[in-house]
N, C-alpha and C positions, 0 to 999 in steps of 0.2 A: 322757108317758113316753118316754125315749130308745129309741133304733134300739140294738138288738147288734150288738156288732162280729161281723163274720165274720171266722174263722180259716182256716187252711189249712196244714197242718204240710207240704207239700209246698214251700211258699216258702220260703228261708232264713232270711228274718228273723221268719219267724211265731214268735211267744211260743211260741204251743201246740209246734214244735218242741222247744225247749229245757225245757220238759216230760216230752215225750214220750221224750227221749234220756235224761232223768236218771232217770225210772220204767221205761222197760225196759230193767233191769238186772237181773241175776239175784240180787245180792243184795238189790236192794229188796224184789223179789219175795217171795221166803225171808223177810225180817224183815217184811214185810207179814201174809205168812200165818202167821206164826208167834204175832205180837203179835194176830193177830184171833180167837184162841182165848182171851188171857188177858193182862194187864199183867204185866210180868217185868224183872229187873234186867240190868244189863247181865251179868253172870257167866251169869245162868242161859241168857240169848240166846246168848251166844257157846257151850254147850252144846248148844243145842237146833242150832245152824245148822252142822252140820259143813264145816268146812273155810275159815272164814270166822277173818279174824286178827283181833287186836283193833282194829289201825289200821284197820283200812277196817272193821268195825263201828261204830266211833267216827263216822268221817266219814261214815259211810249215815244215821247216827242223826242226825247234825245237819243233813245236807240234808231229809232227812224232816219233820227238825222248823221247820226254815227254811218251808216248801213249807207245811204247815200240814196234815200228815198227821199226826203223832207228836205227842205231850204228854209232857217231860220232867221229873219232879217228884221232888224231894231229898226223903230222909224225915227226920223227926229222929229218927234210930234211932242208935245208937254200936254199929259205924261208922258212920257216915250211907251211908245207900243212897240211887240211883240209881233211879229206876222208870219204864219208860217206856210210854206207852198209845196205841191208836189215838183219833186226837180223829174225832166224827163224819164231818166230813172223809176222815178215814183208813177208817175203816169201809166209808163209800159205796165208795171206790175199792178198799177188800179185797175186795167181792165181785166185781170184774174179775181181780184178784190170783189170786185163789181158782179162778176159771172158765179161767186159763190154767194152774193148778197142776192141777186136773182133767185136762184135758184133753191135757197132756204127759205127765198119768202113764198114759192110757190109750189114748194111742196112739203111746209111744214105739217097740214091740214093730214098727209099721207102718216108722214112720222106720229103726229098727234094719234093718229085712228090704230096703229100698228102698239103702242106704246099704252093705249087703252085695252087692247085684246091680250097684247103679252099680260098686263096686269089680269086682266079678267081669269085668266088661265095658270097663273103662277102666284097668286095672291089669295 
């Protein structure tokens, strides 16, 4: 059995860097958690993610599905739809998705209160 390569995102040429720069992104994030509740078209993503244009939903969707997170699948419906899903892949790394989505949302109120006193004191 081979030896694992060891990574180190702190190197520059580490793979796992250039990873790790294209998933923390906030809109990967958003279309990560969004898609790990349910398979949905492109219209209805661009709904559900406010403030997210079409062009960079496009291109989030195709790095995604480059990357081997996202499954893109044409329907044969008239029009023909678009449908995208998380592939297992995608799943495993939704629930990291998910645990930073938690965790912003419940302790943005701390960040808020810290970010008002830095100003109070430096402003």
């Amino acid at each position: 059995m081979g030896k694992l390569e060891s990574y180190n995102i702190h190197c520059m040429d580490c793979p796992a860097r250039l990873f790790f720069e294209a998933l923390a992104d906030k809109w990967v994030l958003l279309i990560i958690t969004t898609l790990e509740k349910d398979a949905q078209h492109f219209n209805l993503l661009k709904k559900s993610i406010e403030g997210i244009s079409p062009k960079v939903l496009s291109q989030k969707l195709k790095h995604l599905e480059r990357y081997g997170f996202v499954q893109r699948t044409v329907l044969d419906t008239s029009p023909i739809r678009v449908e995208y899903t998380l592939t297992e892949f995608g799943k495993d790394f939704s629930q990291t998705a998910y645990q930073m989505k938690s965790w912003a949302e419940n302790n943005i109120s701390k960040v808020l209160a810290a970010q008002k006193e830095y100003d109070k004191n430096h402003i």
